[in-house]
Wavefront OBJ file of the C-alpha trace (Angstrom):
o trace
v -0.212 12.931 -5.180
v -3.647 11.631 -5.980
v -7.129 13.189 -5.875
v -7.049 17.422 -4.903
v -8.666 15.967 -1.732
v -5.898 13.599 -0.432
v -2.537 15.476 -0.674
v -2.957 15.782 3.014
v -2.746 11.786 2.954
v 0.174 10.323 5.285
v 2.055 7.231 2.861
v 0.777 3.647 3.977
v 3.593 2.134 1.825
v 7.131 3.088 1.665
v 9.829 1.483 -0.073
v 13.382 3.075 0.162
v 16.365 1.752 -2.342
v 14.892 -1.608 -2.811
v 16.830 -3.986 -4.696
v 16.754 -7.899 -5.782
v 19.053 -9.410 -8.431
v 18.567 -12.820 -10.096
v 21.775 -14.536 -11.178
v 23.138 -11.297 -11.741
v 20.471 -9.662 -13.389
v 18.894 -6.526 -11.849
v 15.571 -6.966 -11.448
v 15.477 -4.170 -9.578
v 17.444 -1.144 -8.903
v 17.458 1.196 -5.777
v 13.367 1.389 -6.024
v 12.035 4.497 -4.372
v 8.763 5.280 -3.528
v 5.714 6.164 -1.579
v 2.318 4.981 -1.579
v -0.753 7.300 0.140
v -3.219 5.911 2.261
v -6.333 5.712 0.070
v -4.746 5.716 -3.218
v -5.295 4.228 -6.933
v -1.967 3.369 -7.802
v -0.821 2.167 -11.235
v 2.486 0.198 -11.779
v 3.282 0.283 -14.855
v 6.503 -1.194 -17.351
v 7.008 -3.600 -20.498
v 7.215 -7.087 -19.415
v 10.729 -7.706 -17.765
v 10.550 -4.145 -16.022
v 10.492 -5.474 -12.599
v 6.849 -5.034 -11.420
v 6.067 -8.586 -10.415
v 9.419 -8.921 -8.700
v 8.180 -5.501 -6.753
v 4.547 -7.032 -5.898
v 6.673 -10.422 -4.609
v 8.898 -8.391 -2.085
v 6.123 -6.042 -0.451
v 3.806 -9.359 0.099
v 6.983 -11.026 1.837
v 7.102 -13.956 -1.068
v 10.788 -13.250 -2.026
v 13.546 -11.458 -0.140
v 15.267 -7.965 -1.078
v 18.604 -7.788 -1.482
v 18.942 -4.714 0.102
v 16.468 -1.348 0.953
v 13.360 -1.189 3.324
v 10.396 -1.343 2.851
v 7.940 -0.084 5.477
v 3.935 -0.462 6.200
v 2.351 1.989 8.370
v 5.452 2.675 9.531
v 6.690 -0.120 10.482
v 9.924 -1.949 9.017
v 8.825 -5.083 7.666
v 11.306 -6.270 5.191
v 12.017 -9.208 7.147
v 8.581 -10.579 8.036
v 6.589 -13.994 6.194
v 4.274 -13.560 4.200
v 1.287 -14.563 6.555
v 2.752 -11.461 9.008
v 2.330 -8.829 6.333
v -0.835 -10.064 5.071
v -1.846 -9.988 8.910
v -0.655 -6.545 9.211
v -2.755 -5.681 6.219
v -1.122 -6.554 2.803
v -3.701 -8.549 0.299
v -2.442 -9.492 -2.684
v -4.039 -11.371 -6.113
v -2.119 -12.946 -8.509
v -1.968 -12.705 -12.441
v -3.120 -16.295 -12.633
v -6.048 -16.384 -10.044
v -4.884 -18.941 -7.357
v -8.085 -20.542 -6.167
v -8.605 -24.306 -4.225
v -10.417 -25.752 -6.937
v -11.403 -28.524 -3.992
v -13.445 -25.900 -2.321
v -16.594 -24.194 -3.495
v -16.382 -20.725 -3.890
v -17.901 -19.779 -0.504
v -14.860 -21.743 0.843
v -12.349 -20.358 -1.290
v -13.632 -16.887 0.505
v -13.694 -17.973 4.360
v -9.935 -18.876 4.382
v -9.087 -15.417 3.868
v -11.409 -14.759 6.575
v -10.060 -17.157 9.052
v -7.126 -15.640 9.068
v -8.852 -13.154 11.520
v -12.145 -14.303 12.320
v -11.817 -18.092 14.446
v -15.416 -18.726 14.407
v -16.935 -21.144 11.370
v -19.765 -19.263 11.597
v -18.688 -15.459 11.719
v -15.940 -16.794 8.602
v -18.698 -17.632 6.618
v -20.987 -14.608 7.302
v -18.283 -12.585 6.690
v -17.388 -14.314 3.359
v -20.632 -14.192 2.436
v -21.336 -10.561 3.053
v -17.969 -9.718 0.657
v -19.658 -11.977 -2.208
v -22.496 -10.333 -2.149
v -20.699 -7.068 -2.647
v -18.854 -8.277 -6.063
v -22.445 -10.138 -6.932
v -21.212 -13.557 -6.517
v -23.496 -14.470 -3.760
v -25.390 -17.021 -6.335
v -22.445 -19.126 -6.505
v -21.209 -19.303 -3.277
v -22.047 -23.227 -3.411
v -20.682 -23.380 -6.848
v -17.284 -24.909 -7.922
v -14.672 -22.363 -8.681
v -14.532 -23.974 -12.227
v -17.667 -23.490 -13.179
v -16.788 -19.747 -13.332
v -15.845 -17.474 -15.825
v -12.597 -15.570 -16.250
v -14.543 -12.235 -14.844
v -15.830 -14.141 -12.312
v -12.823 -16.297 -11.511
v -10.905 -12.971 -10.790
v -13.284 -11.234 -8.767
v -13.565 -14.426 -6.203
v -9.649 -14.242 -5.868
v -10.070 -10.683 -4.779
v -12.753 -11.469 -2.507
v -10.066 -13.976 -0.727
v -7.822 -10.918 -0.541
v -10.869 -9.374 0.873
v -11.929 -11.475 3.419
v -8.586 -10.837 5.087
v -9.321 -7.328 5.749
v -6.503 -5.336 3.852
v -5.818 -2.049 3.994
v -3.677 -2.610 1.010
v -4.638 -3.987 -1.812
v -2.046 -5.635 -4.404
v -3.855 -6.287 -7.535
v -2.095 -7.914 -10.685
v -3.520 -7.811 -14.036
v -6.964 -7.704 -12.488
v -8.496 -7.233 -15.849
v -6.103 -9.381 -18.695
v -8.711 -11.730 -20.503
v -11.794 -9.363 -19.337
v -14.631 -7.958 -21.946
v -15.278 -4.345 -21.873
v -18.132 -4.485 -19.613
v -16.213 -6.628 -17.421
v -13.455 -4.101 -17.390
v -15.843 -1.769 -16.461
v -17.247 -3.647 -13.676
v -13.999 -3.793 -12.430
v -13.406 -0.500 -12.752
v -16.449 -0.276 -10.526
v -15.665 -2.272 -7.819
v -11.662 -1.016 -7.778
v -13.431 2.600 -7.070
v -15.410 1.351 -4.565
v -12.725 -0.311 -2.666
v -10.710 3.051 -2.409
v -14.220 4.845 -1.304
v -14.036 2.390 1.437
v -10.543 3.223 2.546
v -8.648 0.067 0.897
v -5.500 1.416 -0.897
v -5.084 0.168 -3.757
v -1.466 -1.097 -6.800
v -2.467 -2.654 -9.804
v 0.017 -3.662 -12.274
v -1.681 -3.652 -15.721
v -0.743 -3.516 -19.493
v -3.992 -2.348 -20.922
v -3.376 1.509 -20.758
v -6.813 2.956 -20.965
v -7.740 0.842 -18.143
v -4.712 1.786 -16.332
v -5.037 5.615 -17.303
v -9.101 5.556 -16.191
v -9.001 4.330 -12.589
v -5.420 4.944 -11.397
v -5.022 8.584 -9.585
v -1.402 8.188 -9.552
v 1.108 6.258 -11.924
v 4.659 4.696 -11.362
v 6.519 3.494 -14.245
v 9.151 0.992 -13.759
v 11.602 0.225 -17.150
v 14.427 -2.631 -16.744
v 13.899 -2.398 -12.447
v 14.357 1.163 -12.502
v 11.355 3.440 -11.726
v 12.166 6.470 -14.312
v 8.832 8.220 -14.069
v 5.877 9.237 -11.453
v 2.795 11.259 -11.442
v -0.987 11.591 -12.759
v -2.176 9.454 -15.535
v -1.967 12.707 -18.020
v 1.332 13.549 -17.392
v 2.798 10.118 -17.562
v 0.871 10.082 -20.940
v 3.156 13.238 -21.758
v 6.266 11.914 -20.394
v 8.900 11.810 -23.213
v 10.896 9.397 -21.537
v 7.704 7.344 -20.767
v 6.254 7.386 -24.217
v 9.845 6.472 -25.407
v 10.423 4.021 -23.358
v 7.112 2.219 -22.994
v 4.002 3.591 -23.963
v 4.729 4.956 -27.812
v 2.853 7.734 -29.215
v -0.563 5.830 -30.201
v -0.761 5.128 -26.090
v -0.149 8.348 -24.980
v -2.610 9.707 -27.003
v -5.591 7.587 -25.313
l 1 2 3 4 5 6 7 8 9 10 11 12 13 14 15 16 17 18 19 20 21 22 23 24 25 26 27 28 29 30 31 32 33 34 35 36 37 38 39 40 41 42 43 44 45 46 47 48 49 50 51 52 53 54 55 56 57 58 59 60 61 62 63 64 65 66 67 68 69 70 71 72 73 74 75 76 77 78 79 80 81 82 83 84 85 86 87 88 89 90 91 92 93 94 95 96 97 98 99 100 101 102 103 104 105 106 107 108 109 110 111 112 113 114 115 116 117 118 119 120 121 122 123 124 125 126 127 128 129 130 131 132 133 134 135 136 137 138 139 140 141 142 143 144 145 146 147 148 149 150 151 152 153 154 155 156 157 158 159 160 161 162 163 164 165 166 167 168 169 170 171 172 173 174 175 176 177 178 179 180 181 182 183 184 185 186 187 188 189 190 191 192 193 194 195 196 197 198 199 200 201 202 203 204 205 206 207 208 209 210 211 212 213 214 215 216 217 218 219 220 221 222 223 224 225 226 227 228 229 230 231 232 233 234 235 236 237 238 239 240 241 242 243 244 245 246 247 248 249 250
């Protein structure tokens, strides 16, 4: 799994028969899988499929039904949210969650607070991260003077700030230009040079197929397919299920 230079890897993420139902409805169904430390991870599925639902229960936001997850190890499938994200676990969300009462260095140094309990080290901190995504020249801007692009980024540097070593990125790119895509591209790649592990659920397949070393596809909460971009691309039951021929072929 992933790059010929990280099979060695050990998993950071491990999720073993997970399973959540809503009103009777499976959203998902005895979920297995493993995650490598310093990964590019794709999660993948038409809408329904159950990858939100998936993103919800390794950040802690919803319970499991049954299974375990675990996190360097570790059993966590019964800890809050703030313990995973303590742990390690940063998530974004599909529609970027930012204090529109804070400027956008703000927005930034709660994620550091979480670790750092000086003002001043918070903001150095969050200002260092800004700088790295180019958003250091509006840092005393209001959120909602941003664009979309930019607007995304920010919530990722608030995932930042709280020094993950997982990153849980949904639809980081939905409403993004092409040269915003590729910027994100950019930065995603850069992240995993530094050692942050990153799952991105996305619907834009050449995106998804470009930056992800490793795909897992989820169809009505079941995952029925794993492996590198090119041979989920090839997947007959993949391309059946989800992608169709005119995907596969990008």
């Amino acid at each position: 799994m992933l790059r010929s230079d990280g099979e060695h890897k050990e998993n950071i993420l491990e999720l073993h028969d997970v399973t959540k139902s809503f009103g009777g409805i499976n959203a998902l169904q005895e979920v297995t899988l493993n995650i490598k430390r310093g990964a590019i991870v794709g999660l993948i599925g038409p809408n329904g499929a159950g990858k939100t639902t998936l993103f919800n229960m390794i950040s802690g936001f919803i319970p499991m039904d049954r299974g375990e997850i675990r996190f360097n190890q570790r059993n966590i499938g019964k800890l809050y949210p703030y313990d995973r994200s303590r742990l390690g676990i940063g998530r974004t969300f599909q529609l970027p969650k930012i204090f529109t009462n804070m400027n956008v260095l703000g927005n930034v140094m709660i994620g550091a607070l979480q670790n750092v309990h000086d003002i001043k080290k918070a903001e150095s901190k969050a200002m260092e991260i800004l700088k790295e995504v180019d958003l250091e020249s509006f840092a005393h801007s209001s959120p909602g003077e941003l664009p979309i692009a930019s607007r995304k980024k920010l919530e990722i540097c608030r995932a930042l700030a709280t020094s993950p070593s997982l990153l849980l990125l949904d639809e980081a790119i939905s409403g993004l230009t092409p040269k915003e895509t590729l910027e994100m591209i950019d930065l995603i790649r850069k992240l995993s040079d530094k050692g942050v592990t990153v799952l991105i659920i996305e619907h834009v397949m050449k995106f998804i197929m470009n930056v992800s070393q490793w795909l897992i596809v989820l169809h009505h909460g079941q995952k029925i397919a794993e492996g590198k971009p090119q041979e989920i691309a090839n997947n007959e039951i993949v391309v059946n299920a989800y992608l169709g021929k005119r995907a596969a072929q990008c």
